[in-house]
N, C-alpha and C positions, 0 to 999 in steps of 0.2 A: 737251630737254637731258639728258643722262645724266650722273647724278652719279659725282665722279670720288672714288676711294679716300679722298682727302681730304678731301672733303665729308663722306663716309657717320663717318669717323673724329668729325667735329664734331659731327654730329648723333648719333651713338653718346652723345660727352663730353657734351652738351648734356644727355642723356634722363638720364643715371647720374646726372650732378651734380644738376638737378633732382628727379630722384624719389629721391635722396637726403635731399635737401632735407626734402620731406613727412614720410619717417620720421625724420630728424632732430625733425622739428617734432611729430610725435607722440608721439615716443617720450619726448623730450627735452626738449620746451617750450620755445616759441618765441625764449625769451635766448638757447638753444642752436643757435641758425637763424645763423651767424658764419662767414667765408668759411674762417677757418681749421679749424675742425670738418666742417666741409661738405666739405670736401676731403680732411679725413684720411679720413672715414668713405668717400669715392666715391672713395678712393686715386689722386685727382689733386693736383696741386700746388695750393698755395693763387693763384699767380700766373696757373693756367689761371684757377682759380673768375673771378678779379677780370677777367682778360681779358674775357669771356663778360659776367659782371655788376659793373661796378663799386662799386655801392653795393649795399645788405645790402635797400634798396627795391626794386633790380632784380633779387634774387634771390627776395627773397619773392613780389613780383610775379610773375614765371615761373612759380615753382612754384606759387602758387594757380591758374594760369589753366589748367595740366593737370589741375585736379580736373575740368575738365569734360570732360572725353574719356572719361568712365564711359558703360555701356550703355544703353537706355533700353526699354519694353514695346513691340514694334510693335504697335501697335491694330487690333482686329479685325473692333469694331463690337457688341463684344458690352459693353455699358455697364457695367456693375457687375466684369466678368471683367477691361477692360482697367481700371477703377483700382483694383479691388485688386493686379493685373501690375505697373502702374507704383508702385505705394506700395512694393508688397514689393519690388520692385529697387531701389530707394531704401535701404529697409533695409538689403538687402544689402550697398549701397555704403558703409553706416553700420558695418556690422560686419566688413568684407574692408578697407576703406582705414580705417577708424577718422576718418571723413569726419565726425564729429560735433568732436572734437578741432580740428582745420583749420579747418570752419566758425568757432566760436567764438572761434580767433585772429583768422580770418579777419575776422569781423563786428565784433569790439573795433580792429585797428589799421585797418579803412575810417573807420571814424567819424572819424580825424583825417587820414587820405590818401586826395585824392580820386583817385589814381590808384591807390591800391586799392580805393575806393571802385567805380569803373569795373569793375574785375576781380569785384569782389563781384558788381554787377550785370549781368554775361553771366555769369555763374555763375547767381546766379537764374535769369534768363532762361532757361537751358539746362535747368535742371533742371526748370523747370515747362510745358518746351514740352509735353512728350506730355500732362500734365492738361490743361492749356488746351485742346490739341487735341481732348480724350477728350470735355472741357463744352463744348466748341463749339456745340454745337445749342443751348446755355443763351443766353439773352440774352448781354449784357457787360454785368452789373450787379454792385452792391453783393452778390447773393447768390449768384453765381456765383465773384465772387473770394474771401468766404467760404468757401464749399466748398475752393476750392482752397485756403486758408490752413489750414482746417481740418486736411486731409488730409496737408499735406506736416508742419504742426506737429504730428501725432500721433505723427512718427515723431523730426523732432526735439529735440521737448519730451522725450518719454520718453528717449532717449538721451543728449540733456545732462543732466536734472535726478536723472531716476532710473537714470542709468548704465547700461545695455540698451535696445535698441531694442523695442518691442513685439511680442507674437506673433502666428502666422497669425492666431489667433482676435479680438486686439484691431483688426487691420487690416481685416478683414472687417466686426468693427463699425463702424466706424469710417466704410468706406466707405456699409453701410446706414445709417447714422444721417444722412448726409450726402444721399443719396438720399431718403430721406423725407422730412428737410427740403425736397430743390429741388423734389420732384414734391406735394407739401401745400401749397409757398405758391401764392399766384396770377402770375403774370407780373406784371413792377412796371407801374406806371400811368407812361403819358408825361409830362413833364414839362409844365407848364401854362405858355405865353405869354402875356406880356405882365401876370403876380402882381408880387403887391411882391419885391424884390429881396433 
């Protein structure tokens, strides 16, 4: 089906007023996320905004679920090279979208909406596909998701609490520290059938 000039016009309106929305919401903090601001600043009318999103849930909504259209490391096979690739692109997305900002609205108004709740988690999901991918060869244990909590919180611990995302040099450790750990412990022990409960 070939979209027709008025389609492309909607989905133009659609991407402005959305990724308005984000810099709204970064720049501006999130009381400031309001169809009527949202609109001034995307120089559409306030009645387009509400058309598209009626409630100020369905506009937040929208706009968090395009944080995950960011890039991701395509994996090499080279273990240490692809998760420092994919941590430092994380950063990146920390420091070009101010993706730290968003998160922490993000992760405060999930906690009372579970349909931002949802949006929260394929945002997760998304972001920690290429780790997951990268520890695949790791068991699917308790120290394999370790690792990966580790890795994605080094980037953003340090950017919420210490307001900078960390440098090459910290990611790098960060990654080896994490490596030593998985290749020092032993494989976990399988679970024993039929112990007390």
């Amino acid at each position: 089906m070939t979209a027709t000039p008025e389609d492309a016009r909607v989905v133009r309106t659609r991407n402005d007023v959305l990724h308005t929305a984000l810099t709204v919401l970064v720049d501006e903090g999130r009381d400031a996320v309001t169809h009527l601001r949202v609109a001034e600043a995307a120089g559409y009318s306030r009645a387009t905004v509400y058309k598209h999103w009626p409630t100020r849930l369905h506009l937040l909504r929208d706009a968090f679920a395009r944080l995950g259209d960011g890039p991701h490391h395509v994996p090499t096979g080279d273990l240490r090279g692809d998760l420092v690739a994919e941590v430092t692109q994380f950063r990146t997305d920390m420091q070009q979208d101010r993706l730290d900002r968003a998160l922490a609205v993000l992760a405060d108004l999930a906690a009372s909406s579970p349909e931002l709740a949802e949006v929260r988690d394929r945002l997760v999901a998304d972001g920690e596909r290429v780790l997951r991918q990268v520890l695949a060869a790791r068991p699917d244990d308790p120290e394999r998701e370790a690792a990966l909590l580790m890795l994605c919180g080094a980037i953003l611990y340090s950017a919420l609490l210490h307001g900078r995302p960390p440098g090459d040099d910290v990611i790098g450790a960060s990654v080896d520290i994490v490596l030593r750990g998985l290749s020092a412990s032993p494989a976990p022990l399988p679970a024993v059938r039929g112990g007390p409960a």
